[in-house]
VEXTORKOL-879939 format. One record per residue: residue number from 1; x, y, z of N, C-alpha, C in turn. Coordinates in steps of 0.05 Angstrom, whole numbers, plus 32768, in hexadecimal, padded with zeros to 4 digits. Example, Ala and Ser with C-alpha at 12.3 -4.5 7.8 and 13.67 -1.06 7.14 Angstrom:
VEXTORKOL-879939
k: 1; nX: 8108; nY: 7F8E; nZ: 809C; caX: 80F6; caY: 7FA6; caZ: 809C; cX: 8108; cY: 7FBE; cZ: 809C .
k: 2; nX: 8101; nY: 7FD3; nZ: 808E; caX: 8111; caY: 7FEB; caZ: 808F; cX: 8102; cY: 8001; cZ: 809D .
***
This chain:
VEXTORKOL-879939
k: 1; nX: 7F41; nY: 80ED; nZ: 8105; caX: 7F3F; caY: 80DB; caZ: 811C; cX: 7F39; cY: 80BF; cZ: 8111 .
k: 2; nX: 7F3A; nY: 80AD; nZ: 8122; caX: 7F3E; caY: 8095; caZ: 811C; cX: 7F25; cY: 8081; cZ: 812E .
k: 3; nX: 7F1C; nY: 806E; nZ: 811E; caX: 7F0C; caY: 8062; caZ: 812F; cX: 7F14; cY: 804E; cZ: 8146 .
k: 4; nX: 7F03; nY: 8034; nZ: 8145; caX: 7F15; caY: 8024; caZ: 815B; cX: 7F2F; cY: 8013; cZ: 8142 .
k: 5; nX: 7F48; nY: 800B; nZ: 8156; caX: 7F56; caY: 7FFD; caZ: 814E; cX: 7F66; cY: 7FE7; cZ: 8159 .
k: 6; nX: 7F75; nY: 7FD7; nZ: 8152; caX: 7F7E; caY: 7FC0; caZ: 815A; cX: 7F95; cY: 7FC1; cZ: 8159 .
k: 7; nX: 7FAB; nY: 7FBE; nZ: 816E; caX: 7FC4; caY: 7FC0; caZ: 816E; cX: 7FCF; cY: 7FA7; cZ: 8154 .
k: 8; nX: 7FED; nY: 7FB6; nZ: 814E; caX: 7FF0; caY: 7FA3; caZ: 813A; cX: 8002; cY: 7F8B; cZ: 8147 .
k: 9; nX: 8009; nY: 7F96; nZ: 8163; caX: 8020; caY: 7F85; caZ: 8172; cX: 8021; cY: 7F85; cZ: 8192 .
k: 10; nX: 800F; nY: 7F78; nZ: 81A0; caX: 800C; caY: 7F77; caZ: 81B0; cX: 8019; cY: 7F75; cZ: 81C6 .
k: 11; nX: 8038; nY: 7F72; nZ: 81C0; caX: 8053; caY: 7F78; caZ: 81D6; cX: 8053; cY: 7F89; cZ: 81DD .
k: 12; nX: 8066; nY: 7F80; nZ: 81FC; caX: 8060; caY: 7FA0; caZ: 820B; cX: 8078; cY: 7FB1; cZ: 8202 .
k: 13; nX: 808A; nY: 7FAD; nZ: 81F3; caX: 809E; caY: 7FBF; caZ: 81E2; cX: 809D; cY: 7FC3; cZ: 81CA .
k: 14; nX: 808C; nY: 7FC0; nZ: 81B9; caX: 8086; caY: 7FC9; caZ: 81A3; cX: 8088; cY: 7FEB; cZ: 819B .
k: 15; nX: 80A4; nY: 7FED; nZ: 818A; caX: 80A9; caY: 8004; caZ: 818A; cX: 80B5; cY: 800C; cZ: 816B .
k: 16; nX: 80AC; nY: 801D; nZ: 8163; caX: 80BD; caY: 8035; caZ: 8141; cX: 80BC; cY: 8019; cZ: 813A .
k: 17; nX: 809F; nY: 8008; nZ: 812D; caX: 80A0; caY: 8000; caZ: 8113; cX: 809F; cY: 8012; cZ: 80FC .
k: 18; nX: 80B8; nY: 7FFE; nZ: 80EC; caX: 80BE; caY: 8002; caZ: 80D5; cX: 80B0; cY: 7FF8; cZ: 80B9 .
k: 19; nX: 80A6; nY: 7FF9; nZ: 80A5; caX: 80A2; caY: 7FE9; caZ: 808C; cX: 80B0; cY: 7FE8; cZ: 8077 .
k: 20; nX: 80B9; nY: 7FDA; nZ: 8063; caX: 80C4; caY: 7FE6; caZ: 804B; cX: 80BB; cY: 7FCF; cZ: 802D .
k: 21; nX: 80BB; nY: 7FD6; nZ: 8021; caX: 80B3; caY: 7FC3; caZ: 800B; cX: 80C7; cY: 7FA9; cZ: 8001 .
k: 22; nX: 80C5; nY: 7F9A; nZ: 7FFC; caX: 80D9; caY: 7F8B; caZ: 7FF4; cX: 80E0; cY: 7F81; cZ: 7FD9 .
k: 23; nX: 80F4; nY: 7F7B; nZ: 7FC9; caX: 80F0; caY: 7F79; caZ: 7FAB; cX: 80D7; cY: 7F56; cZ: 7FAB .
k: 24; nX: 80CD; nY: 7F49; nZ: 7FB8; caX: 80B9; caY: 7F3A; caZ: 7FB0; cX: 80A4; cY: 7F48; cZ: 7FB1 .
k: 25; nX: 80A4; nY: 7F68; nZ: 7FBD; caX: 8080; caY: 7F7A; caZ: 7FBF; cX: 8075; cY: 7F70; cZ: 7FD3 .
k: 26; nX: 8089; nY: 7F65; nZ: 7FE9; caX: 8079; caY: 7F65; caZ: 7FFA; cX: 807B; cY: 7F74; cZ: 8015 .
k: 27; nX: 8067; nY: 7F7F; nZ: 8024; caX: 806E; caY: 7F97; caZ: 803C; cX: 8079; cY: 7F89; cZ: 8056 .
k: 28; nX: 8098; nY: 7F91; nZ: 8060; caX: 809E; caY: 7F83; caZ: 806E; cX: 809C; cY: 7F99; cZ: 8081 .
k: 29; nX: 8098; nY: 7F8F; nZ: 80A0; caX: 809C; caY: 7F9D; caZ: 80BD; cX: 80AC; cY: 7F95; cZ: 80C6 .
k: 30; nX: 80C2; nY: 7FA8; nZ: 80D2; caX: 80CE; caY: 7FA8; caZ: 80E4; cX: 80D8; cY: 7FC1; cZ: 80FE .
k: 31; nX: 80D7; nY: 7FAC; nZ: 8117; caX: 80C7; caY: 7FC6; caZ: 8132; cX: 80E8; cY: 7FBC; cZ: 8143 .
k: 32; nX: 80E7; nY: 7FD4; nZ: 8154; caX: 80F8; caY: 7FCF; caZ: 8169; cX: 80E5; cY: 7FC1; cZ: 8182 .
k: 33; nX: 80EC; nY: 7FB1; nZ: 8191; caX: 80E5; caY: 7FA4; caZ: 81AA; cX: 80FA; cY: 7FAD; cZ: 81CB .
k: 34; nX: 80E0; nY: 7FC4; nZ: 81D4; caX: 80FB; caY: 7FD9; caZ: 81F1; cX: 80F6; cY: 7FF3; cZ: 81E8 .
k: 35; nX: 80E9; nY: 800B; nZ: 81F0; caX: 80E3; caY: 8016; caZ: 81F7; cX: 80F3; cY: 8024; cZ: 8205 .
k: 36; nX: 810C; nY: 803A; nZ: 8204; caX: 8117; caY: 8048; caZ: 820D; cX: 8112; cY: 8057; cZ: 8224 .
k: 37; nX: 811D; nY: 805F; nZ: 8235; caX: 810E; caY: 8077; caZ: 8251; cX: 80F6; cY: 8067; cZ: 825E .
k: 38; nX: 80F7; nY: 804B; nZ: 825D; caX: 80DF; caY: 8040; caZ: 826E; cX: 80ED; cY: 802F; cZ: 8281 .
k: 39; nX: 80F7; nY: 8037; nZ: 829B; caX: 80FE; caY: 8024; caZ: 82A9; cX: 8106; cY: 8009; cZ: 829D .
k: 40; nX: 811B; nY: 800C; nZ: 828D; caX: 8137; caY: 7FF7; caZ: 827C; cX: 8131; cY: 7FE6; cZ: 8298 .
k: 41; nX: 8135; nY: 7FE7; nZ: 82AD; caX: 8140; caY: 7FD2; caZ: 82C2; cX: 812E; cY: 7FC1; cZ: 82CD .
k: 42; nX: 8118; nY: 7FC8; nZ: 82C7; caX: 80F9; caY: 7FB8; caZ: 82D6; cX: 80EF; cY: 7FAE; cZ: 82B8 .
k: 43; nX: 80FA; nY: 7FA9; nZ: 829C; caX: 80F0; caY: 7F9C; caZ: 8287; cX: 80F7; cY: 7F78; cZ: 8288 .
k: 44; nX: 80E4; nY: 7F69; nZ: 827C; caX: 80E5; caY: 7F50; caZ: 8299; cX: 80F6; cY: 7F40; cZ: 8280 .
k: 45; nX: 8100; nY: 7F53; nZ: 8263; caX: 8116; caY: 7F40; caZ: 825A; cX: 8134; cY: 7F43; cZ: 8267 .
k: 46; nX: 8138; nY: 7F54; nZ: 827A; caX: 8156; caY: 7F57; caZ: 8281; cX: 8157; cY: 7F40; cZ: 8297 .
k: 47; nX: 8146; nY: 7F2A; nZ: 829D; caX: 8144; caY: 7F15; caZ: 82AC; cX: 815B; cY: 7F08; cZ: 829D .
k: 48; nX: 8157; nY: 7F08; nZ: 827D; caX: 815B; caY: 7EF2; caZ: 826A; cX: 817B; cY: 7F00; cZ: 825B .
k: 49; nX: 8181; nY: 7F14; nZ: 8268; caX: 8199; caY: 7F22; caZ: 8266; cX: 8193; cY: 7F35; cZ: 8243 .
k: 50; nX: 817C; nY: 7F3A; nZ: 8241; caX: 8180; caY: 7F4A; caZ: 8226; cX: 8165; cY: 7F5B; cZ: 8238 .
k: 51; nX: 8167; nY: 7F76; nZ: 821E; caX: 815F; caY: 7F85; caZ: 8224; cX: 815B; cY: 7F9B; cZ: 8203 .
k: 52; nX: 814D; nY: 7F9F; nZ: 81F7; caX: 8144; caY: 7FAB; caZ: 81D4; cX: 8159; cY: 7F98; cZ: 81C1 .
k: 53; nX: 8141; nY: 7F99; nZ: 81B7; caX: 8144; caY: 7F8A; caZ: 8195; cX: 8134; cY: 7F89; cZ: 8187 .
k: 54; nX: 813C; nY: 7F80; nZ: 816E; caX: 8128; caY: 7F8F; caZ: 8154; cX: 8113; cY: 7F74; cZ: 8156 .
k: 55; nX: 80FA; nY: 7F6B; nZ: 814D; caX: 80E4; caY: 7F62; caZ: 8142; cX: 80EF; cY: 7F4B; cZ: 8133 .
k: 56; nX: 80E2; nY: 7F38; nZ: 812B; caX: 80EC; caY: 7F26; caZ: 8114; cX: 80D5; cY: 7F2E; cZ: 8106 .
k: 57; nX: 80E8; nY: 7F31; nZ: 80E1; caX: 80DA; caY: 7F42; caZ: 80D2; cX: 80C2; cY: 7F38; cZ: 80CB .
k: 58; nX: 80AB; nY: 7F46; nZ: 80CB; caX: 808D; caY: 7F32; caZ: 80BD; cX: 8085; cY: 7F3F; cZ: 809F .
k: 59; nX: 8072; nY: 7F31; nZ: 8093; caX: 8062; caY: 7F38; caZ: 807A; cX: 8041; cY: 7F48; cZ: 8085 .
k: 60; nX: 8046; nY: 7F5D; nZ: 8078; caX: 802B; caY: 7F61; caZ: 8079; cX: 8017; cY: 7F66; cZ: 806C .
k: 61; nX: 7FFE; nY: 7F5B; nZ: 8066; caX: 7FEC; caY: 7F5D; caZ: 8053; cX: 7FCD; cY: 7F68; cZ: 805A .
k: 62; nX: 7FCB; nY: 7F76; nZ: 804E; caX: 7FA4; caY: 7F85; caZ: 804F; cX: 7F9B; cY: 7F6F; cZ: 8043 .
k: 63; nX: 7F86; nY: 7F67; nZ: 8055; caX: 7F6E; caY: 7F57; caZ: 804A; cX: 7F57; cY: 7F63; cZ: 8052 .
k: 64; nX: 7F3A; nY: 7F6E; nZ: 8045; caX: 7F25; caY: 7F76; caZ: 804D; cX: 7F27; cY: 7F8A; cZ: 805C .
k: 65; nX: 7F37; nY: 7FA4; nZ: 8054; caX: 7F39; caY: 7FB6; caZ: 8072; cX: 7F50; cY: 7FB2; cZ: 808C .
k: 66; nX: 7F54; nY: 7F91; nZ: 8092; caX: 7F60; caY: 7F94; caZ: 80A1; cX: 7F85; cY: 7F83; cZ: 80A0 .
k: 67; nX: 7F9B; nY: 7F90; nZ: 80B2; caX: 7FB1; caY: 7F81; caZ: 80A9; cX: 7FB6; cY: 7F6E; cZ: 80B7 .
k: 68; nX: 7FC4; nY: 7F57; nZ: 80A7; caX: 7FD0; caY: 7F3E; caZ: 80B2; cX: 7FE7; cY: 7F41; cZ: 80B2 .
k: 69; nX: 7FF1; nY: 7F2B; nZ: 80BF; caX: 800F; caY: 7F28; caZ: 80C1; cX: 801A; cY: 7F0E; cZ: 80C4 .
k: 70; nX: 8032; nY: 7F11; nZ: 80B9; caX: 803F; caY: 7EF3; caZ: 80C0; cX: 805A; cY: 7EF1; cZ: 80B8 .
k: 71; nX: 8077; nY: 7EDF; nZ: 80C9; caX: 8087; caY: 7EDE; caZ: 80CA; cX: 808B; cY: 7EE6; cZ: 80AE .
k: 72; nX: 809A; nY: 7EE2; nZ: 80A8; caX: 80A8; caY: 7EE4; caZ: 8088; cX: 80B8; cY: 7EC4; cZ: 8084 .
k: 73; nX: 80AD; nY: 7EBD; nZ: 806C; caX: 80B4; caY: 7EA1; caZ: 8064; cX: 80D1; cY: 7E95; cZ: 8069 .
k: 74; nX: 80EC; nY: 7EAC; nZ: 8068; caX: 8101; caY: 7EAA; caZ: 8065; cX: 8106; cY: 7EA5; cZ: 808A .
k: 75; nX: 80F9; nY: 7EA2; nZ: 8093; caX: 8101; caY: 7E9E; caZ: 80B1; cX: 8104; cY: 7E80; cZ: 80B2 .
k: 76; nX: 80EE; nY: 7E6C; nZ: 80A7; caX: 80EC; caY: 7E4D; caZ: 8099; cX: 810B; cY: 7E45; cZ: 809C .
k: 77; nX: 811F; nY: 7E5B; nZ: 808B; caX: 813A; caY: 7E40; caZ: 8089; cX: 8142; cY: 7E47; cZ: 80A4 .
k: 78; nX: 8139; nY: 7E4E; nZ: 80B9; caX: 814E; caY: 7E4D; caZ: 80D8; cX: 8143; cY: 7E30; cZ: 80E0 .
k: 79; nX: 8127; nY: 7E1D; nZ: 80DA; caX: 8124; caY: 7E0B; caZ: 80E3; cX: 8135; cY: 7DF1; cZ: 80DC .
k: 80; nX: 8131; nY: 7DE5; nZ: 80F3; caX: 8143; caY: 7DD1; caZ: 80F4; cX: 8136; cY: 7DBA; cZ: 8100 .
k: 81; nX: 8140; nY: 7DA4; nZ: 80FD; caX: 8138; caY: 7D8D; caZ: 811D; cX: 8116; cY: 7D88; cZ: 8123 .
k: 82; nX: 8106; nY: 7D80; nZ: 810E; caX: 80EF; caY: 7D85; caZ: 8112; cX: 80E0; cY: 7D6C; cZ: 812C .
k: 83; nX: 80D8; nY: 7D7C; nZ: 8138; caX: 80C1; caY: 7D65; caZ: 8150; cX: 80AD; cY: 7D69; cZ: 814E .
k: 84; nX: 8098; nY: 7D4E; nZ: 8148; caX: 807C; caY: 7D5D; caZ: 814A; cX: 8071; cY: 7D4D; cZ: 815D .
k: 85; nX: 8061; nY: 7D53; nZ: 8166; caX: 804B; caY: 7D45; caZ: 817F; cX: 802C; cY: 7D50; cZ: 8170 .
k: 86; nX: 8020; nY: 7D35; nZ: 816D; caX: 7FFE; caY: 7D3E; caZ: 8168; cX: 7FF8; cY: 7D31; cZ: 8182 .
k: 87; nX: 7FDE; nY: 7D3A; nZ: 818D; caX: 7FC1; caY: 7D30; caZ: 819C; cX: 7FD5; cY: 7D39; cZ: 81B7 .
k: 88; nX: 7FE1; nY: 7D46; nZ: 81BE; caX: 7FE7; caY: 7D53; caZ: 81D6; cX: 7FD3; cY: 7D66; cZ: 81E7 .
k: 89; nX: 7FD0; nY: 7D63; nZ: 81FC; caX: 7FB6; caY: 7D73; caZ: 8206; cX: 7FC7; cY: 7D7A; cZ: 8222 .
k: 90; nX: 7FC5; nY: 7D9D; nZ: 8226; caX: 7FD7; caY: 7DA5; caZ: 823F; cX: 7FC0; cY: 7DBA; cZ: 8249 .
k: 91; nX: 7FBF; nY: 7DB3; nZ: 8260; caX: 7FA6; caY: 7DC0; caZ: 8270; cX: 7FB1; cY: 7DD1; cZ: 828C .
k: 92; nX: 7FC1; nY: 7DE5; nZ: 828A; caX: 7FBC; caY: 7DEF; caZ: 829C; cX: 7FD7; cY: 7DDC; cZ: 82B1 .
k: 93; nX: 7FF0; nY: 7DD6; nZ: 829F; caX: 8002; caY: 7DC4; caZ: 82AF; cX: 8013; cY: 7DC8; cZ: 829F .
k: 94; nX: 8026; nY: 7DBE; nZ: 82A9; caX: 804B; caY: 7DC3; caZ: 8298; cX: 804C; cY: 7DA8; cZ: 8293 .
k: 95; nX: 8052; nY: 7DA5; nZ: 8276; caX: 805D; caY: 7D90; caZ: 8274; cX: 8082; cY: 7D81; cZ: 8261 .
k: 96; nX: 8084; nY: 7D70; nZ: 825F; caX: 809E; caY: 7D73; caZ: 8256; cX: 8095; cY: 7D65; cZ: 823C .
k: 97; nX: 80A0; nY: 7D63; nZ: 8221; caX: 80A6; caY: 7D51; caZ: 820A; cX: 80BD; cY: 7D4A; cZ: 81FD .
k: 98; nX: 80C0; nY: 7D36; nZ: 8205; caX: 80D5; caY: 7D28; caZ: 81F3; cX: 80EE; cY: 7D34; cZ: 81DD .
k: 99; nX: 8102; nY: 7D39; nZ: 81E3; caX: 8106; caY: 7D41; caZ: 81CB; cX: 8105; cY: 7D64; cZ: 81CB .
k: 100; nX: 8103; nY: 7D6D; nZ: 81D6; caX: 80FE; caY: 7D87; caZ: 81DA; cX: 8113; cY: 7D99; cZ: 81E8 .
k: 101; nX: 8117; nY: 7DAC; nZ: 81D4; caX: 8135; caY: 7DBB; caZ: 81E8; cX: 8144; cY: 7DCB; cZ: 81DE .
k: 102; nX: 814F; nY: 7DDB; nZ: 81F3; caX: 8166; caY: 7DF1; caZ: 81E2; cX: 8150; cY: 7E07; cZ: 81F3 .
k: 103; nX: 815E; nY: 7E1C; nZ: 81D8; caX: 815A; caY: 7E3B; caZ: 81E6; cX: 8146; cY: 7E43; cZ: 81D1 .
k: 104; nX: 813A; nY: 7E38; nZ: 81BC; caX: 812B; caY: 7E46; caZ: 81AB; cX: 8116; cY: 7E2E; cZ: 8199 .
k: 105; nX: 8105; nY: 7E38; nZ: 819B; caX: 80EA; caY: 7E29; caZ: 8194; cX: 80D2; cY: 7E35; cZ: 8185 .
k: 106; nX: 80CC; nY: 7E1D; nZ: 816A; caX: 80B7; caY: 7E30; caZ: 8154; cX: 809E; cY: 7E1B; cZ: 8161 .
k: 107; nX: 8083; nY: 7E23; nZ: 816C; caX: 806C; caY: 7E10; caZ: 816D; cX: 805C; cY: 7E1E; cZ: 815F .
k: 108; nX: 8041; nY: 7E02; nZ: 814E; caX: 8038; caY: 7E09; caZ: 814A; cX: 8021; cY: 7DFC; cZ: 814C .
k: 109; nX: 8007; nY: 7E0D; nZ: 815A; caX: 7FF3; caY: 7E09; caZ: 816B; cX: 7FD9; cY: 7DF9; cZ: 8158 .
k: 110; nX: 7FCD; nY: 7DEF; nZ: 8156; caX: 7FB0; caY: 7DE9; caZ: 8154; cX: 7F9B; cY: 7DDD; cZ: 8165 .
k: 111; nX: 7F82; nY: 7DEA; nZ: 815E; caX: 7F70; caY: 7DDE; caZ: 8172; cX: 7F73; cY: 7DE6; cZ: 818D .
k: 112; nX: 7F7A; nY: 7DFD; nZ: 8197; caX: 7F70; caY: 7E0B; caZ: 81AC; cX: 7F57; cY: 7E15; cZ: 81BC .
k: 113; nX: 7F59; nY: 7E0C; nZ: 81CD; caX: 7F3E; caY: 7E09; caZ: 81E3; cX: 7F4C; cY: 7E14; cZ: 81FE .
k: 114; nX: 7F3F; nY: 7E2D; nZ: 81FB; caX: 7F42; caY: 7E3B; caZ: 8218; cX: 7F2C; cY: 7E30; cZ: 822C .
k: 115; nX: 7F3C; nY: 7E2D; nZ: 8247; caX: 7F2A; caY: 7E1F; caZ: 8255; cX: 7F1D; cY: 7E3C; cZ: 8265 .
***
């Protein structure tokens, strides 16, 4: 038996992860996202016209007992078009930025304060 634990993927389709080694040694995951025989028609991605797909692959490493994770570096050359915004503060409101657009977007957060 097992004590307490921490999911490794907190989606609500997180399904048959996979691992495998890679010739750099390092442990890569990869999971399906959809869940078979679960009401396919009430999953709130068929809004967005998809419905299962695999994970984007991550690295995973033991530190102290417990595992981390993180994209895999080779994801880096999809970026393109860089925008940055510092000292932005969004409270609980939509807002728009400059410059901002399309169908797919990398952010990345610092200095978070939950209100």
């Amino acid at each position: 038996f097992h004590g307490a634990f921490t999911e490794l993927d907190r989606g609500f389709e997180f399904y048959a992860p996979q691992t495998m080694l890679d010739e750099k040694g390092r442990r890569i995951l990869i999971a399906w996202m959809g869940v078979p025989d679960q009401d396919e028609d009430k999953h709130p991605t068929v809004a967005h016209r998809w419905v299962h797909a695999l994970t984007l692959p991550r690295e995973l490493k033991l530190k102290d007992g417990k595992i981390y994770q993180k994209p895999v570096e080779e994801l880096q050359m999809l970026r393109k078009d860089k925008i940055a915004y510092s000292g932005v503060t969004i409270a609980n409101e939509e807002i728009m930025l400059e410059g901002i657009n399309g169908d797919v977007i990398e952010l990345y957060l610092e200095n978070i304060h939950l209100l």
